[in-house]
Legacy VTK file of the C-alpha trace (Angstrom):
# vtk DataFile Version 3.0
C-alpha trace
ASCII
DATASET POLYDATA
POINTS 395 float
10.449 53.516 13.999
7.044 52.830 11.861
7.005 49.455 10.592
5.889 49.195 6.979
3.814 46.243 6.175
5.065 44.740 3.060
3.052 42.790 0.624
5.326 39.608 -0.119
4.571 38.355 -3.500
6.417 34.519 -2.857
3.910 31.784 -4.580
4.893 28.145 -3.733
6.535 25.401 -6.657
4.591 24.604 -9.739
4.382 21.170 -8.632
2.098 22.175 -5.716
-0.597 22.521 -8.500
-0.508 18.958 -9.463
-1.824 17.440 -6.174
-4.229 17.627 -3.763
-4.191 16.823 -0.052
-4.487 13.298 0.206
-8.154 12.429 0.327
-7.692 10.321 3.909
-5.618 13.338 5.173
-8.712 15.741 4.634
-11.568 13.762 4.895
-10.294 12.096 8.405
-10.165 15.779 9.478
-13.890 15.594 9.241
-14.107 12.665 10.844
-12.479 13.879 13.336
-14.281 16.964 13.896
-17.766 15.126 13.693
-16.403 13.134 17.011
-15.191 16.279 18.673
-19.327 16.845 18.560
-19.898 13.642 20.041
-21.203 12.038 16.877
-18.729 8.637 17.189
-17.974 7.786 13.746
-17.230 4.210 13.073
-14.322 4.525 10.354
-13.740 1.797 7.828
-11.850 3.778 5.940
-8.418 3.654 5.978
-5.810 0.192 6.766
-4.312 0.587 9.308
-3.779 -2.262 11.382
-5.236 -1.837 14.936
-3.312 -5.280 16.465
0.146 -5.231 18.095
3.248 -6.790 16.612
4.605 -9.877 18.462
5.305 -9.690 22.219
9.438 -10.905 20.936
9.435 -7.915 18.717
8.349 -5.293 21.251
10.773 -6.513 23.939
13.845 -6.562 20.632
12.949 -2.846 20.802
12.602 -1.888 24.351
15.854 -4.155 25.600
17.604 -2.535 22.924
16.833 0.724 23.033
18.230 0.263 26.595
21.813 -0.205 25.400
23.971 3.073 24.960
25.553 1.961 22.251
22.329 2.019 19.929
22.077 5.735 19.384
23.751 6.722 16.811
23.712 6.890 13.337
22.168 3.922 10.805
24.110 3.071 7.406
21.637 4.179 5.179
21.395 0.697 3.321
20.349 -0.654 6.968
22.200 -2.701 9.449
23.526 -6.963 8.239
20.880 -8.308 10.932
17.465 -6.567 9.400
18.932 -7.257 5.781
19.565 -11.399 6.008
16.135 -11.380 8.092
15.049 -9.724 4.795
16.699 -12.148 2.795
15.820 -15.752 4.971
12.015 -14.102 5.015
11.849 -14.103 1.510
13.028 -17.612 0.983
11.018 -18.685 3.894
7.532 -17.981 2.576
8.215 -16.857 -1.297
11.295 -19.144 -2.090
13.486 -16.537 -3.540
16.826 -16.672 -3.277
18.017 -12.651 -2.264
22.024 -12.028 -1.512
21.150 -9.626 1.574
24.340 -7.869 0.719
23.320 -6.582 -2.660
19.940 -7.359 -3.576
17.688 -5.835 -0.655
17.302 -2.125 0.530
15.604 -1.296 3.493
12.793 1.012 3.424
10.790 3.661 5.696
7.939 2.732 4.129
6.724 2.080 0.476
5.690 5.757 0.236
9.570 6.282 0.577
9.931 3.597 -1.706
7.869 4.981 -4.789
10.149 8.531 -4.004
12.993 7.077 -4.447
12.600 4.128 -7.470
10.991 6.680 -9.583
13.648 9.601 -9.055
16.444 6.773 -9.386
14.484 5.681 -12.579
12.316 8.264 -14.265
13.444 11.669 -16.321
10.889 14.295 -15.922
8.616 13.920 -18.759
9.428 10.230 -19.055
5.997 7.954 -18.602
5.148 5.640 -16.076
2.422 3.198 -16.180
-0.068 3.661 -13.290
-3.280 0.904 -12.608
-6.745 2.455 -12.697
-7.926 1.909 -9.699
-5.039 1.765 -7.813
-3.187 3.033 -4.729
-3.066 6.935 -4.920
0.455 7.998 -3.876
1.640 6.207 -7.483
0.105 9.232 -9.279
0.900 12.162 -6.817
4.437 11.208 -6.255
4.940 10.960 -10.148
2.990 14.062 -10.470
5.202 15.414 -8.330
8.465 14.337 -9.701
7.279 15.589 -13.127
6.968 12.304 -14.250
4.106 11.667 -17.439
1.517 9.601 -16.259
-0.285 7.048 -18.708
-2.763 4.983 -16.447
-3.576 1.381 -17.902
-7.198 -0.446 -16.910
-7.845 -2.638 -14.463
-11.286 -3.737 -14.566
-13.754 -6.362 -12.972
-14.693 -8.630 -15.972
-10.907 -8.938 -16.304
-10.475 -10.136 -12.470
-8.540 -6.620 -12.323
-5.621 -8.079 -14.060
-4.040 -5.594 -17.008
-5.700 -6.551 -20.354
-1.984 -7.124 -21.731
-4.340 -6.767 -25.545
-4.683 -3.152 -24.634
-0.820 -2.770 -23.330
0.183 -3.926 -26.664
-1.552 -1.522 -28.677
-0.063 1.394 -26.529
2.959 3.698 -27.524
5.373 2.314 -25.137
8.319 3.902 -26.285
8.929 6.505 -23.847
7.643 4.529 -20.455
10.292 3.649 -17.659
8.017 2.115 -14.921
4.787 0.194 -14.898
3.443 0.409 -11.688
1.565 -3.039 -10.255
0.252 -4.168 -6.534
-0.821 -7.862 -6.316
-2.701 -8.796 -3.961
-4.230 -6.147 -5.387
-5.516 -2.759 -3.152
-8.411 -1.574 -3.687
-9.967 -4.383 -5.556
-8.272 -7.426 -3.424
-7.492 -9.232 -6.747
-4.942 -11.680 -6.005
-1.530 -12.744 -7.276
-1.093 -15.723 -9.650
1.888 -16.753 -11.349
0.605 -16.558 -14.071
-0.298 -12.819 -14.082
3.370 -12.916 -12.769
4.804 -14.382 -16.017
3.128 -12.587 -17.973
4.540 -9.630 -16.323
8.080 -10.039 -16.297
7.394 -11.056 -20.534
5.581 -7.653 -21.105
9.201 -5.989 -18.980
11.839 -8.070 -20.807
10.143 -7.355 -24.213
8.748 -3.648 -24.035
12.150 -2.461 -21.918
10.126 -1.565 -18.770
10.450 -2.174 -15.451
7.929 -3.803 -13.383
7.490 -2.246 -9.948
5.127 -4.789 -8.045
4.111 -3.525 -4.611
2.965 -6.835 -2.886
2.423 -5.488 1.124
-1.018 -7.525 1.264
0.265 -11.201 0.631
-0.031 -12.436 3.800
-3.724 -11.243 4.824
-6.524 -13.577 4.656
-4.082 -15.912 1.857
-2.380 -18.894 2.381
-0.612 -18.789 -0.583
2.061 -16.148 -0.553
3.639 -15.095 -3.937
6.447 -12.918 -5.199
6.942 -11.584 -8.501
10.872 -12.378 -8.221
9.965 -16.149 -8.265
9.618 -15.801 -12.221
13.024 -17.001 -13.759
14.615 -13.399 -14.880
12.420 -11.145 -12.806
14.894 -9.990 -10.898
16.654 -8.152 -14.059
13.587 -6.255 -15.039
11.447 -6.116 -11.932
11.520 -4.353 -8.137
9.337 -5.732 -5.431
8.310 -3.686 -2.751
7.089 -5.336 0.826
6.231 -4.065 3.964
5.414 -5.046 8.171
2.535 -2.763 8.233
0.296 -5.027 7.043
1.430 -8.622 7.405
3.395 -7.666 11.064
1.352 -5.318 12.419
3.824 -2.363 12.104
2.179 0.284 10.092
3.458 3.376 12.495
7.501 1.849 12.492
7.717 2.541 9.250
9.508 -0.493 8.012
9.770 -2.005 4.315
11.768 -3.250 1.614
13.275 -3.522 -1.740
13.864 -6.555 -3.622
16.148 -6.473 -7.213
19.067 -6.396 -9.216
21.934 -5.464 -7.152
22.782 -2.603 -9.617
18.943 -1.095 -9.617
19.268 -0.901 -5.952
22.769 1.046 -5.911
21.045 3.378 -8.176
18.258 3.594 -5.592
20.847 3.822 -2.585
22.602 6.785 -4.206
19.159 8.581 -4.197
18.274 7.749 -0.661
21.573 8.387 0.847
21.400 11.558 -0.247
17.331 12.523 1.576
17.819 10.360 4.634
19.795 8.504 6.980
19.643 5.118 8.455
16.517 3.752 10.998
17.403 3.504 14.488
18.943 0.924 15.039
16.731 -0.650 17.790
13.732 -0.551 15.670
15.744 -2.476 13.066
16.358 -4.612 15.324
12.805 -5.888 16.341
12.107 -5.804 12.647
14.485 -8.191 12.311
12.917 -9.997 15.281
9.558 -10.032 13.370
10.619 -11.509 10.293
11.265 -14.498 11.973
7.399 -14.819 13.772
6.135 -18.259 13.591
3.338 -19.621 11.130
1.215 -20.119 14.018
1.371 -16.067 14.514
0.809 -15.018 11.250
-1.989 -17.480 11.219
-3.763 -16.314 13.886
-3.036 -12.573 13.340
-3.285 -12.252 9.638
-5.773 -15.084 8.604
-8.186 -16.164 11.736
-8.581 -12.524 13.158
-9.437 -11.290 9.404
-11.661 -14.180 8.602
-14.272 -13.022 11.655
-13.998 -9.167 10.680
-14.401 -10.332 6.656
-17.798 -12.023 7.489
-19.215 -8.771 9.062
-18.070 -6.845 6.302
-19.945 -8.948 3.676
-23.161 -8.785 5.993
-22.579 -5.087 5.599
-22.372 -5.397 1.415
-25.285 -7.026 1.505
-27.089 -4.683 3.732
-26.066 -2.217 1.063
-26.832 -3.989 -1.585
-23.520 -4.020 -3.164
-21.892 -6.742 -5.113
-18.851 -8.232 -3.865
-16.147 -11.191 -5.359
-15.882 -13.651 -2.099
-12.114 -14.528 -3.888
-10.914 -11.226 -2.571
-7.635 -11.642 -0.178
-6.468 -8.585 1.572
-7.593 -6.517 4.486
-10.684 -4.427 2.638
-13.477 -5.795 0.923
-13.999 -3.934 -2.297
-17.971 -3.609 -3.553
-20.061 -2.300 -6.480
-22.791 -0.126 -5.642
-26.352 -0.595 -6.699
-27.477 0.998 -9.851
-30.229 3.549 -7.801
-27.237 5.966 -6.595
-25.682 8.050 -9.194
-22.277 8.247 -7.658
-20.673 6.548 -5.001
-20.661 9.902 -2.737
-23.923 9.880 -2.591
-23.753 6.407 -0.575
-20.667 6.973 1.251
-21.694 10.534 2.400
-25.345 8.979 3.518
-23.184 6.592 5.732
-21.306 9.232 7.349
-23.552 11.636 7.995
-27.075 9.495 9.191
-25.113 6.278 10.311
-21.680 7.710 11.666
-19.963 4.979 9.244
-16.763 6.572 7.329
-16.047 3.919 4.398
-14.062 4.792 1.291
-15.567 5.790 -2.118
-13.521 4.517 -4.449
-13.143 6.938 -7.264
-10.348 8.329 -5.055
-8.231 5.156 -6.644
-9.396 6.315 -10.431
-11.862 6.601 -12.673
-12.673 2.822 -12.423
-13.260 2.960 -9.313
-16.414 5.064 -9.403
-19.163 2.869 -8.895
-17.612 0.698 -6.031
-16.809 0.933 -2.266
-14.244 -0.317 0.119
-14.671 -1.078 3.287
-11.432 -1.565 5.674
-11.237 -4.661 8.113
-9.047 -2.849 10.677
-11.887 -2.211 13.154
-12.960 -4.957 16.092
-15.729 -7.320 15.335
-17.621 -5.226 17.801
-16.847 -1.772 16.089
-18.254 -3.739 12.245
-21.150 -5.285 14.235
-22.578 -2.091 15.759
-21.512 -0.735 12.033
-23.949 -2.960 10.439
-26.390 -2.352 13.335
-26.314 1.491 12.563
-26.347 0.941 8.899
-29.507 -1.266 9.276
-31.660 1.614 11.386
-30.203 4.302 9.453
-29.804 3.362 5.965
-32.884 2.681 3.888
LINES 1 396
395 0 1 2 3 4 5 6 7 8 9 10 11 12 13 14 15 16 17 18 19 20 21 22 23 24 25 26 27 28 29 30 31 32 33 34 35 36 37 38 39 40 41 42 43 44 45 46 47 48 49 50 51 52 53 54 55 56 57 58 59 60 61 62 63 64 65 66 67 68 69 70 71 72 73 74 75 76 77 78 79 80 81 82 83 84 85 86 87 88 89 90 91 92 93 94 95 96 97 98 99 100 101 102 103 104 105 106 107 108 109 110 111 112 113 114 115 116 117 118 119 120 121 122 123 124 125 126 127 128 129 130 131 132 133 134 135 136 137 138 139 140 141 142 143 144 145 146 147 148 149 150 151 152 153 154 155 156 157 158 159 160 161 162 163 164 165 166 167 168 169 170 171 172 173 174 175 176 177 178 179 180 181 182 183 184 185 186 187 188 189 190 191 192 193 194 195 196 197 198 199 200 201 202 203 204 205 206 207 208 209 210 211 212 213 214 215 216 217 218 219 220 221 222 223 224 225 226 227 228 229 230 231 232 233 234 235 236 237 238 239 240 241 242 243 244 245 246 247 248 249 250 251 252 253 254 255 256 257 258 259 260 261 262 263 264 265 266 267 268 269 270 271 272 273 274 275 276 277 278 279 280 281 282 283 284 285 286 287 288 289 290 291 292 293 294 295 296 297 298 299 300 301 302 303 304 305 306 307 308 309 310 311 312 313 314 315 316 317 318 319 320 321 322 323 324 325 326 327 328 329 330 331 332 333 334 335 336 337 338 339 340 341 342 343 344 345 346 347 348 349 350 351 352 353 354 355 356 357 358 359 360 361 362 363 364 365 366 367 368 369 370 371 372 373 374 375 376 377 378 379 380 381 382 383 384 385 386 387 388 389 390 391 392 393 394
């Protein structure tokens, strides 16, 4: 029998047109291939922490996972042990009071996080308030979800705090969500209460809640803050947090939600319907890392970052970028000098005649154009023979 080739005409969603591949997905692939030719690229690009998590929390998982009763099915709002870990974390280092019974919601991931706040939250069509610069996945998921994106400035002569002038002049009407991260990413701006105040004010007054994604408090700060320390935050205001920065966890994919107990049955009823509980050994060790002592986090998430920090400066300066020493965080975020015309033009110079991947950062907004970030997730010895590369390479 002749087969007849047929010419299927099936085009993919509408949505598909809204996004791009994420810029780290496709420019890594280059990366990649440039080492497959033996060029060893030094990437400072992306955070991803390259330390292991506590020696207790490995051995939670691998004694565990041993058992033959641990592998089965997860309650979607996660098991009582990871959830008052949650709960005693946050009053250990923020001094919030959270009922782990109603107030938390276990996570895989802030990426999961943003899915399911803003489909538990947002209409199609409905705005949400996204920073410029900021972290990426708040405008694709939104764009995604059909969700009307206004973006709101964040800009260096303001610290990269909102200018709450500006806010107020806005139609706010039809906005849902205002997207915020503090400790800041990319610009490593850091939390106050203050900002934090004003905050919750701007929510309780405008009708809008305040979705603070706060993964970065613990690196290279010794002050910790939560946005759910301001009296009535909890009302108007979500908190996300995650152990893939401050526990070394990025690949587990464990995080959290802090609220209202009714925002996050609103939340639960979207994610019990995409995906099922963690396994429950993994859950486990989280909870086993919540309870690391300050002497860890110390070491791992202040001294280790202090050494890597000072490298990265030499390497500003070597590239004659600008650079606020008050940064926290684990990037350093840099304006360019005013001889390139765009940032590409220095970060592709990097890559291709020093082998140095570091990100431009327009890819977090328009206000990010003229700046750079580099990532403190490599060895000291990985940044030192990056500034030794940039220094022969780079005029």
């Amino acid at each position: 029998m002749q087969k007849t080739n047929l010419l299927y005409k099936i085009q993919p969603a509408e949505r598909l047109s809204n996004v791009n591949e994420y810029y780290f997905s496709r420019k890594l692939k280059e990366v990649a291939q440039m080492n497959a030719e033996g060029k060893d690229v030094i990437s400072l690009g992306i955070g991803s922490p390259d330390m292991p998590p506590s020696p207790k929390t490995i051995d939670t998982l691998c004694q565990s996972a041993h058992r033959k009763d641990s592998h089965g099915y997860q309650p979607t709002s996660g098991i009582p042990e990871l959830r008052t870990a949650m709960a005693d974390w946050y009053k250990r280092w923020y001094d919030v009071d959270l009922d782990p019974n109603s107030e938390i919601q276990p996570l895989i991931g802030s990426k999961e996080g943003i899915l399911h706040v803003t489909l538990a939250l947002v209409n199609p069509g409905e705005q949400v308030l996204v920073p410029n610069p900021g972290y990426p996945t708040y405008t694709s998921l939104n764009q995604i979800l059909g969700s009307e994106i206004v973006y709101y400035n964040l800009c260096e002569n303001n610290h990269w705090y909102p200018d709450f002038e500006e806010l107020e002049k806005m139609d706010l009407s039809k906005v849902k969500i205002m997207w915020t991260n503090y400790p800041n990413m990319p610009t490593g701006a850091n939390a106050t209460m203050d900002l934090f105040e004003k905050l919750v004010d701007f929510a309780q007054r405008h009708n809008i809640v305040i979705v603070n994604d706060n993964p970065y408090s613990f690196i290279l700060n010794h002050k910790p803050l939560s946005i759910l320390k301001v009296p009535g935050a909890k009302e108007c205001c979500i908190e996300f947090n995650s152990m893939s920065k401050s526990h070394n966890m990025p690949g587990w994919r464990v995080g959290m939600l802090a609220t209202n107990s009714t925002f996050i049955q609103w939340i639960l009823k979207i994610k019990s319907n995409i995906d099922s509980g963690t396994f429950r050994p993994l859950q486990l060790a989280a909870a086993e890392a919540y309870h690391n002592s300050e002497e860890w986090h110390e070491e791992a998430n202040f001294q280790v970052y202090s050494h890597r920090r000072k490298l990265a400066e030499n390497i500003m300066k070597e590239l004659h970028c600008s650079f606020d020493k008050e940064q926290v965080g684990m990037f350093l975020w840099g304006r360019i000098p005013d001889c390139y015309q765009e940032v590409e033009e220095l970060t592709e110079k990097l890559l291709q005649q020093a082998h140095v991947f570091i990100a431009p950062g327009f890819i977090f907004g328009s206000n990010g154009k003229r700046y750079i970030r580099i990532s403190l997730c490599a060895n000291e010895n990985k940044l030192a023979e990056a500034l030794e590369r940039i220094k022969k390479n780079i005029s």
